[in-house]
Every structure is written in structure tokens, then in C-alpha cells.
C-alpha positions as CSV (number, residue, x, y, z in Angstrom):
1,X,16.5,-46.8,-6.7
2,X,13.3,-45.9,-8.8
3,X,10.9,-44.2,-7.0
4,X,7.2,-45.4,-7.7
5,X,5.9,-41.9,-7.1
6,X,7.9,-40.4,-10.2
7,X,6.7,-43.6,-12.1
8,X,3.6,-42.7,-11.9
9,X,3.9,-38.9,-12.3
10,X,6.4,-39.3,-15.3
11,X,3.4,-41.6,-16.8
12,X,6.4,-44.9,-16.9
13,X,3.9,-47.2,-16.2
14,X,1.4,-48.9,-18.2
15,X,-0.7,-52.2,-18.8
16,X,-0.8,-55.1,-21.2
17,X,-3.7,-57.4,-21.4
18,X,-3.4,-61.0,-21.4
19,X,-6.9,-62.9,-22.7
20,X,-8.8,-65.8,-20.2
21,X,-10.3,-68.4,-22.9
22,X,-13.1,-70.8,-23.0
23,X,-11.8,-74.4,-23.7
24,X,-11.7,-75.9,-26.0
25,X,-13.1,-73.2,-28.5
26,X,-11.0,-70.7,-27.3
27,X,-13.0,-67.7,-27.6
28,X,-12.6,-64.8,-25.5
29,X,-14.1,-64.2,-21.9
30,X,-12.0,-61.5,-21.0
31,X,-8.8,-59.6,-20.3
32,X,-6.5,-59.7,-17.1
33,X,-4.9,-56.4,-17.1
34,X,-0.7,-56.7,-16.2
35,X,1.1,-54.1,-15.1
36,X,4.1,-52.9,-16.4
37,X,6.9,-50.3,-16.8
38,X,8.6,-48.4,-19.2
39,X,12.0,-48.7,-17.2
40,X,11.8,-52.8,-17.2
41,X,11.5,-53.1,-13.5
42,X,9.9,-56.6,-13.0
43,X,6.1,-56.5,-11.8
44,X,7.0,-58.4,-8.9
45,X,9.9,-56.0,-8.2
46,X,8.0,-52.9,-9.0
47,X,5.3,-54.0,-6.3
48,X,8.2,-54.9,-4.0
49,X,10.0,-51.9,-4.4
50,X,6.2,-49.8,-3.7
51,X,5.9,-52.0,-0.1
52,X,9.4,-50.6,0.9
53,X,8.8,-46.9,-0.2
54,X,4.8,-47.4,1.4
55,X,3.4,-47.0,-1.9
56,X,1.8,-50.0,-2.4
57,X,-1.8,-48.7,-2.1
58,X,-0.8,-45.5,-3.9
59,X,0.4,-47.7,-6.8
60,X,-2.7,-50.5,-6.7
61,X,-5.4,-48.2,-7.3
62,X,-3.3,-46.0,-9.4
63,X,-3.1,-49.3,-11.6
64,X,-6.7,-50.4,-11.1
65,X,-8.0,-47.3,-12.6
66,X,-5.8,-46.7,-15.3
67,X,-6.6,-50.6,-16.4
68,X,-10.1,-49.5,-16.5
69,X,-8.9,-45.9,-18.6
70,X,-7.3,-48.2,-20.9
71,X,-10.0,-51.0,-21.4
72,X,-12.9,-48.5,-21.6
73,X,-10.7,-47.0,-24.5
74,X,-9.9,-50.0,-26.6
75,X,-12.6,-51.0,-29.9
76,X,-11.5,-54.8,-28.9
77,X,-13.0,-54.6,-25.6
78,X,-16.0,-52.7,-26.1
79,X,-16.9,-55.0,-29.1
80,X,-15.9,-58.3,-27.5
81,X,-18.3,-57.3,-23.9
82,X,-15.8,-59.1,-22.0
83,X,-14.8,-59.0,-18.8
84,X,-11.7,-57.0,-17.1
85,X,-9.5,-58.5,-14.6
86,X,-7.6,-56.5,-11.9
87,X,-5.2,-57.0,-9.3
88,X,-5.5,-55.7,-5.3
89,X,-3.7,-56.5,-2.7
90,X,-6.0,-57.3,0.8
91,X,-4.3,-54.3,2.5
92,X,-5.7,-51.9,-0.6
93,X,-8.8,-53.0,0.4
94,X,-9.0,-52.2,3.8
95,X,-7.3,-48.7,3.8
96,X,-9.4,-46.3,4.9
97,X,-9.9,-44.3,1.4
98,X,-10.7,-47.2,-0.3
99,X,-14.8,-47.0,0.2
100,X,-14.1,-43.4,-1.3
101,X,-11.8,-44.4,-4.2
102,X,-14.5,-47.3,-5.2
103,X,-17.2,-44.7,-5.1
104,X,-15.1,-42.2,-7.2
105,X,-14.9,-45.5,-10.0
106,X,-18.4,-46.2,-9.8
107,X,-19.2,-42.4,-11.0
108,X,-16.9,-42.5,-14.1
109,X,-17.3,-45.9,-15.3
110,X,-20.3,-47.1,-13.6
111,X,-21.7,-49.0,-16.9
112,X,-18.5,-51.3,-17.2
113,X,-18.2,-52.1,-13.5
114,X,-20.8,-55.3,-13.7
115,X,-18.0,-56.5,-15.5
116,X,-15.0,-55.9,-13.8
117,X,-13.5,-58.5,-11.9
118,X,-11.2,-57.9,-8.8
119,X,-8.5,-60.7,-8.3
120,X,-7.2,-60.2,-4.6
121,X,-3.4,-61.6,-4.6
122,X,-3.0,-63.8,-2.1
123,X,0.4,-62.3,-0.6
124,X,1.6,-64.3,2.3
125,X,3.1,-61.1,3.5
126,X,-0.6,-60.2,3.8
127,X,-1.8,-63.2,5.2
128,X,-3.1,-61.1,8.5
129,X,-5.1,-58.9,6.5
130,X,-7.4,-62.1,5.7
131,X,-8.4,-62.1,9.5
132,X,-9.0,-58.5,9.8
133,X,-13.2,-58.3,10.1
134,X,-12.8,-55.6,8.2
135,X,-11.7,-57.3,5.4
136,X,-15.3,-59.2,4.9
137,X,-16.8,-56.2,5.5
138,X,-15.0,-54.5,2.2
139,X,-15.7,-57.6,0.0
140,X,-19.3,-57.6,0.8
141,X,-19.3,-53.5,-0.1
142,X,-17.5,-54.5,-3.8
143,X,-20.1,-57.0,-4.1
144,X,-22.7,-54.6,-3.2
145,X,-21.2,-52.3,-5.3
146,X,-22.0,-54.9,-8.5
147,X,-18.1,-55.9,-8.8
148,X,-17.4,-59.6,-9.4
149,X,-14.4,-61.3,-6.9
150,X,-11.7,-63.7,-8.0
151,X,-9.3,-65.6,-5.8
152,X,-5.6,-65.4,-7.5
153,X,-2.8,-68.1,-7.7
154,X,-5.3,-70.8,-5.8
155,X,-3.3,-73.7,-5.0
156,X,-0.3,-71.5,-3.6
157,X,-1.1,-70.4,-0.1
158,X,-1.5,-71.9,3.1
159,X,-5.6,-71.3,3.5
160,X,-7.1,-71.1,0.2
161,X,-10.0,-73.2,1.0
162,X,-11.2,-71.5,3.7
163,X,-10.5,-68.3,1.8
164,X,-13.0,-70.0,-0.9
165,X,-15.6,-71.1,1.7
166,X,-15.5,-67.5,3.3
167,X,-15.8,-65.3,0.3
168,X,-17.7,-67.6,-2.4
169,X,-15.7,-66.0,-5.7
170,X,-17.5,-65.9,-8.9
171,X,-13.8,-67.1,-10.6
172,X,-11.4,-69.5,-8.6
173,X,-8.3,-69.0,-10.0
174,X,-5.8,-71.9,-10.0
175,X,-2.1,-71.2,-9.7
176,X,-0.2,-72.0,-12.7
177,X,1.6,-75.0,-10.7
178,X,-0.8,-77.0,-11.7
179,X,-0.6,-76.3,-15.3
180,X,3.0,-76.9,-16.0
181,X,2.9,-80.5,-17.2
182,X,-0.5,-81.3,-16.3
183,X,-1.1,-83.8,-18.9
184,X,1.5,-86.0,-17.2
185,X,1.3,-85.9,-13.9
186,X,-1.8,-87.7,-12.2
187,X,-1.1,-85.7,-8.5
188,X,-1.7,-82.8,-9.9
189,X,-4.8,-83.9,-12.4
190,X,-6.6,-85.1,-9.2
191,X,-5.9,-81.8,-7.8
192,X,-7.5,-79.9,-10.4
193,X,-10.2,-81.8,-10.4
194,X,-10.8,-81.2,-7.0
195,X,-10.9,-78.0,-7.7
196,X,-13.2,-78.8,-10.7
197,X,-15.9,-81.2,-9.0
198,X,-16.2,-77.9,-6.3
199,X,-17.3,-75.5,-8.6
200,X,-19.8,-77.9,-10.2
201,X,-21.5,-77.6,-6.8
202,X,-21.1,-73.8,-6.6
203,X,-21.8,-70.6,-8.6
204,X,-18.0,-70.1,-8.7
205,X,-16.3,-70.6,-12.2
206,X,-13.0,-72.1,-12.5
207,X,-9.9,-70.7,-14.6
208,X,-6.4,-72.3,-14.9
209,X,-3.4,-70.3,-15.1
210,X,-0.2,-70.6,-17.1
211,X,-1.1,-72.8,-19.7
212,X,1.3,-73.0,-22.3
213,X,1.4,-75.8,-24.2
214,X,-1.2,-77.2,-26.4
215,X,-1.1,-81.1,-24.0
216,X,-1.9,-79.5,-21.4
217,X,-4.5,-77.6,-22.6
218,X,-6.1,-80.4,-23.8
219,X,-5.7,-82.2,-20.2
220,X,-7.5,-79.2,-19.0
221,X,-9.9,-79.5,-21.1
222,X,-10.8,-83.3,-20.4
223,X,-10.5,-82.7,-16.9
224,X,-13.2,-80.5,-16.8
225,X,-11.3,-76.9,-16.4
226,X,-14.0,-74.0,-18.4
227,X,-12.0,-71.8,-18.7
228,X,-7.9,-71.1,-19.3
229,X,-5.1,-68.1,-18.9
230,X,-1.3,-68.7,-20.1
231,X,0.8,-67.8,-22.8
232,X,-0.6,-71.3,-25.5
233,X,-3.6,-69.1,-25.2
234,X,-2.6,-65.8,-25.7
235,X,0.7,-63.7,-24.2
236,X,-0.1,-60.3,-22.9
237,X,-0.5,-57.5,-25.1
238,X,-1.3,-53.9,-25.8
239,X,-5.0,-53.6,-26.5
């Protein structure tokens, strides 16, 4: 079994960076940084495997911070002014060195942070965190602190709504369900835009995951969806 501690010692992780795209122009908002490892463990394994070993918030802001390493080093970014998106899980957020941690960011990349945007994963397996007060307390302190929220894989859990209504994210992001075959099936096109008509009302901006072919782009696009993530638009890469 790999152990995520010597991953991250041994330097066997590292992050690829998949563009988010206005429609229908296409041009560049920003990156979502991916993590990945030199071994081939899945992401989804690798973040499995750090829950069983209690490493998971060891390995999120590990990865949080070396995505902004990475992004503050690359020509492309700088250039572009885009926005960086990262992962955290709700149980990162409320450990007790987190406040620290975010303070120890804010001193070596405190011009970029404006534009860093924090997707919180919507784990079912962390579905009690959402209750926690605490919890609220945290976002308000990133929000404070100038970082912009995201809601991930929208769509997927059990309360995203009220999760919307509670924390009012700058991006709503919609899990890639909905993508896959968009352009023909009218359940999920009303669903979208749902989703869609909302953030007409609010200061929140929608993106749509997993896109990957050019009709449902398009069906995106004439359903109103700003802005789009999936591999039609742009697979994950080194920056």
C-alpha cells in the first residue's frame, strides 16, 4: 500500500491544469488545478487511500499550495490573469490549523489570492461537516480573506440547494451528469436551466462540467450556460 506521506516527501505528486472556457468564444477564464501522481494511483484512490492513513488534510493543503507554487510559476498564467481553481474537502476547512495555514498563503502569494478560487467537494462522507457552525464561520474567514468560493459537482448531492442558498458561491459548478448528452435529453436541459435562470438572479456564475463533445457544447451554449469545463474544451495538462 503507498503511503501518502512518502508521496509527498519523495515529491510523487504533482498537478495538471485543465482550462474553464467562456462559451461560445472559448477563451480562457481560468485553470482548475488536478492532482496527480507519478505512481498512477487514481485521484479518487489517492484521496481514498489519504482518509484511511488520516492524511487527508495533510494531503489537501499540501496540494493547494503546491497548485499555487505551480501556477504562480507558469508564463501562461501570469499572462492570461486568469483565475486558479482548487480542491478542499469541508473537513480541511475546519481543522484547527487551517486559519494558520490560510494566513501562511496569504504572506507568500498574497497578490494572486483575489484570484484563486476554492472548490469545496461535496463528499457525502462529509456531509456532517456541512452542519458543523464552524464550517460557516471558515467560509466567511476565506471570504474575508479575499478568496472566491465554488460549489463542486452541483447536481450530485442530496442538499445542494440549500448549500447554495447558505454560502452564495461566486461559481456554481454543475456536475458533469448533466453534460453527457445534453443536447438530447430535455430532463436534463430544464435542469440546467434551472440552474441557469438562478444565477441570472444572483452574483453567482455558472460553469458546466464534463463537456466533451462539440453538441453539447452548443446546447450549453443556447441554454444559457457562461461558462464550460470538460475535455471538447481542453483535457488537463502541464502548464
Amino acid at each position: 500500500m503507498k503511503n501518502i506521506a512518502k508521496l509527498i516527501e519523495n515529491n510523487d505528486l504533482y498537478h495538471v491544469f485543465q482550462p474553464l472556457r467562456r462559451l461560445p468564444c472559448q477563451s480562457i477564464i481560468g485553470y482548475e488545478a488536478l492532482l496527480r501522481s507519478t505512481s498512477g494511483i487514481d485521484p479518487s484512490a489517492l484521496f481514498q487511500l489519504a482518509v484511511e492513513q488520516d492524511r487527508l488534510y495533510q494531503l489537501d493543503i499540501w496540494s493547494m499550495e503546491h497548485a499555487l507554487v505551480s501556477f504562480c510559476s507558469c508564463a501562461v498564467a501570469k499572462e492570461t490573469g486568469g483565475l486558479l481553481f482548487v480542491n478542499l474537502f469541508p473537513s480541511t476547512v475546519i481543522a484547527e490549523s487551517f486559519p494558520s495555514f490560510i494566513e501562511v498563503l496569504r504572506q507568500k502569494f498574497d497578490a494572486v489570492i483575489p484570484r484563486v478560487v476554492i472548490e469545496i467537494n461535496e463528499s457525502i462522507t462529509e456531509e456532517r461537516v456541512w452542519n458543523d457552525p464552524l464550517f460557516m464561520d471558515r467560509i466567511m474567514m476565506l471570504r474575508e480573506q479575499k478568496f472566491l468560493l465554488a460549489l463542486d459537482d452541483v447536481g450530485e448531492g442530496s442538499t445542494s440547494f440549500r448549500k447554495i442558498v447558505e454560502t452564495s458561491p461566486d461559481f456554481i459548478k454543475v456536475d458533469r451528469f448533466f453534460s453527457k448528452d445534453l443536447y438530447r435529453c430535455k430532463k436534463k436541459q430544464k435542469i440546467v436551466r434551472l440552474f441557469v435562470d438562478y444565477c441570472k438572479d444572483t452574483e453567482s456564475d455558472l460553469i458546466l462540467e464534463g463537456i466533451e463533445v462539440e453538441e453539447d457544447m452548443v446546447c450549453a451554449f443556447h441554454l444559457g450556460v457562461p461558462i464550460g469545463q470538460g475535455y471538447f474544451l481542453g483535457k488537463p495538462r502541464l502548464l
